[in-house]
C-alpha positions as CSV (number, residue, x, y, z in Angstrom):
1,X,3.4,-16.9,22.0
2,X,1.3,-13.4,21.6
3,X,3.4,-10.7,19.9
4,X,5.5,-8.5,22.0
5,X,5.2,-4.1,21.7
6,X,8.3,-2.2,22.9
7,X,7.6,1.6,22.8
8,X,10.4,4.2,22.4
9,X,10.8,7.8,21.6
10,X,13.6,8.4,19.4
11,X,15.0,11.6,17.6
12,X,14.0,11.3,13.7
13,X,16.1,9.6,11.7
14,X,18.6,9.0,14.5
15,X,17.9,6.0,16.3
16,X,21.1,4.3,17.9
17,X,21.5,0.9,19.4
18,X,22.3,2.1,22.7
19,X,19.3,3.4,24.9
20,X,16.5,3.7,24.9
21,X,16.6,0.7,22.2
22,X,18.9,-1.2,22.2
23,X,18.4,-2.6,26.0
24,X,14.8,-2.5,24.9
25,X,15.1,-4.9,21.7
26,X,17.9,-6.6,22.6
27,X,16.6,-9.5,24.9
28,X,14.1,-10.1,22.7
29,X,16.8,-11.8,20.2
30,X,16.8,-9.0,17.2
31,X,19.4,-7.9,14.9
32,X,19.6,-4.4,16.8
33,X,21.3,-2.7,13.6
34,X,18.3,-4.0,11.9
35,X,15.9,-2.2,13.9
36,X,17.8,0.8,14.3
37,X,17.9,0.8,10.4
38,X,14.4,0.2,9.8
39,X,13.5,3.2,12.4
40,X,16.1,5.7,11.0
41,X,14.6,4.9,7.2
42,X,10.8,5.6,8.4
43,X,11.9,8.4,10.8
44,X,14.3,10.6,8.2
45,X,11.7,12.9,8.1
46,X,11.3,14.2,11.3
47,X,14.7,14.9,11.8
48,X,15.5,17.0,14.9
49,X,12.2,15.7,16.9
50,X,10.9,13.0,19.1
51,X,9.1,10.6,17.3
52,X,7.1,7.3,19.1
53,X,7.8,4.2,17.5
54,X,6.3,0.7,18.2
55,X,8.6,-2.2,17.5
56,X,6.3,-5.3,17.2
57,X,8.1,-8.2,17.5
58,X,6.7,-12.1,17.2
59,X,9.2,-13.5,19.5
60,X,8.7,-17.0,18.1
61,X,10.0,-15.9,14.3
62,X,12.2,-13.0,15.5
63,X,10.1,-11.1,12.7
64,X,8.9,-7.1,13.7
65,X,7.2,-4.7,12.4
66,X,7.4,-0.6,13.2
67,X,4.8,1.6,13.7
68,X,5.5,5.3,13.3
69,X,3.6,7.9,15.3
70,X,3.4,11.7,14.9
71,X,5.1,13.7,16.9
72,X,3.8,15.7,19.7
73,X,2.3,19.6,18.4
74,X,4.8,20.9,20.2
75,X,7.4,19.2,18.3
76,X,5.4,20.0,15.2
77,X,4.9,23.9,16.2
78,X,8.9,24.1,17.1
79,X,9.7,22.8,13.3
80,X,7.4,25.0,12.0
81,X,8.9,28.0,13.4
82,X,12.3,26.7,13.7
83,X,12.2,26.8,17.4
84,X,14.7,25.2,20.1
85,X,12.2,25.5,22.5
86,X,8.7,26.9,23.7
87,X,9.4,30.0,26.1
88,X,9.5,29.8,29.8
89,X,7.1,32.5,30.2
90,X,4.7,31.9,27.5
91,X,2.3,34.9,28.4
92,X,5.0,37.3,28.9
93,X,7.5,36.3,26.4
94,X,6.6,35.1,22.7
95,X,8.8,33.0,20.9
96,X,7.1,33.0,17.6
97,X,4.1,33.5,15.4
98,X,2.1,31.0,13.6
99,X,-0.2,31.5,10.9
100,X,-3.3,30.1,10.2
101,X,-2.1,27.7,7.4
102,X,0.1,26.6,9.6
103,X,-1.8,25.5,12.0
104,X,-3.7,23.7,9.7
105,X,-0.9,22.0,8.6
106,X,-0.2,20.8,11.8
107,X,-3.9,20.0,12.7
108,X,-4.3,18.1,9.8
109,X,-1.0,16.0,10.6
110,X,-2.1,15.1,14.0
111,X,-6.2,14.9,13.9
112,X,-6.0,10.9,13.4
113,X,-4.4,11.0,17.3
114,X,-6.8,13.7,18.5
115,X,-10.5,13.4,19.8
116,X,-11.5,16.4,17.9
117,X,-14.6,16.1,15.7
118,X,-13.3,18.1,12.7
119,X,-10.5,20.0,11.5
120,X,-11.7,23.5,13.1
121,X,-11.6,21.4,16.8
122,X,-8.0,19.7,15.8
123,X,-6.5,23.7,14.8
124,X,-7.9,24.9,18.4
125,X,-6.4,21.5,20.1
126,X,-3.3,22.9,17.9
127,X,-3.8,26.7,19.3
128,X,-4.5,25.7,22.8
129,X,-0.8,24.0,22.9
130,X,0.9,27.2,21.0
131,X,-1.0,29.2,24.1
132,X,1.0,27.6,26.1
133,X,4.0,27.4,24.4
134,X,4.0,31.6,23.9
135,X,3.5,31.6,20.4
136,X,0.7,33.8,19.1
137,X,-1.4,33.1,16.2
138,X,-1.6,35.4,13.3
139,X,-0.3,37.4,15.3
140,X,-2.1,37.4,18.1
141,X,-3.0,36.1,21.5
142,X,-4.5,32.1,20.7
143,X,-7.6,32.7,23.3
144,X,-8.7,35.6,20.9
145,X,-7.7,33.2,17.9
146,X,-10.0,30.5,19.2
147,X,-13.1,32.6,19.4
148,X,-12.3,34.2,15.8
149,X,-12.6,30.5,14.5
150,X,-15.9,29.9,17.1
151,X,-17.2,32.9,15.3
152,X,-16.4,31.9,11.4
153,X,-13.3,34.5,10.9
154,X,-11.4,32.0,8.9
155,X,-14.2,29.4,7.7
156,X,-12.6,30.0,4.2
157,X,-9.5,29.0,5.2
158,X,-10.4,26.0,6.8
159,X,-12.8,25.3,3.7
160,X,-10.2,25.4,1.4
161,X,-8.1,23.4,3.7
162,X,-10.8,20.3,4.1
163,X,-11.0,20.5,-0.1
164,X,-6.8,19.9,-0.5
């Protein structure tokens, strides 16, 4: 019997057997407080954000297996700033300011999920989603950000950052 994948989103570190998992596991013949344990422990660290999580199960030995994913970047940009939420007029009204490190930071957390080619394409992926999230980028607008980085403004940054 091929193994069996059961996608959730949960919040880190607080995965409950009711929905979306326990309905989702539970016909499948797992100790749900298992599960729920074994997410929580490999989540704890996003606390306060949506996080995918595989459950892959082999229904024959009732044996599973989690995989973890990242969190979307606006999940990661909201942590980062401490943000409830992204405004509702992002052009008009800015929520918050990240730096370039922290973009980085974020880049570098997400660029295995992204079809950028390098770190400089993963921090504009990461720019283009604060755009439209109205956050501005050292403190300015991200468009004008993304042609600084086109033009080599903050190659030493981004040198530095592909060294660590």
């Amino acid at each position: 019997m091929p193994k069996q994948v059961v996608e959730v989103l949960v919040e880190g570190g607080k995965a409950t057997p009711g929905p979306p998992l326990g309905p989702a596991i539970g016909p499948l013949g797992l100790n749900v407080k298992l599960v729920v344990d074994k997410i929580n422990e490999a989540t704890k660290d996003f606390a306060g954000m949506q996080v995918p999580v595989k459950i892959i199960v082999d229904p024959a030995t009732k044996q599973f297996e989690i995989e973890v994913g990242t969190p979307p970047v606006s999940q990661l940009i909201k942590k980062e700033l401490g943000l409830e939420k992204g405004s509702s007029e992002p052009v008009r009204n800015i929520v918050g300011n990240l730096t370039m490190e922290q973009v980085i930071k974020i880049a570098k957390a997400k660029k295995h999920q992204m079809l950028a080619a390098d770190l400089k394409a993963a921090a504009k992926e990461v720019i283009g989603t604060a755009l439209s999230m109205g956050v501005t980028v050292e403190g300015k607008d991200p468009r004008v950000v993304q042609k600084e980085i086109d033009e080599g403004v903050y190659d030493e940054i981004f040198a530095k950052a592909e060294e660590s």
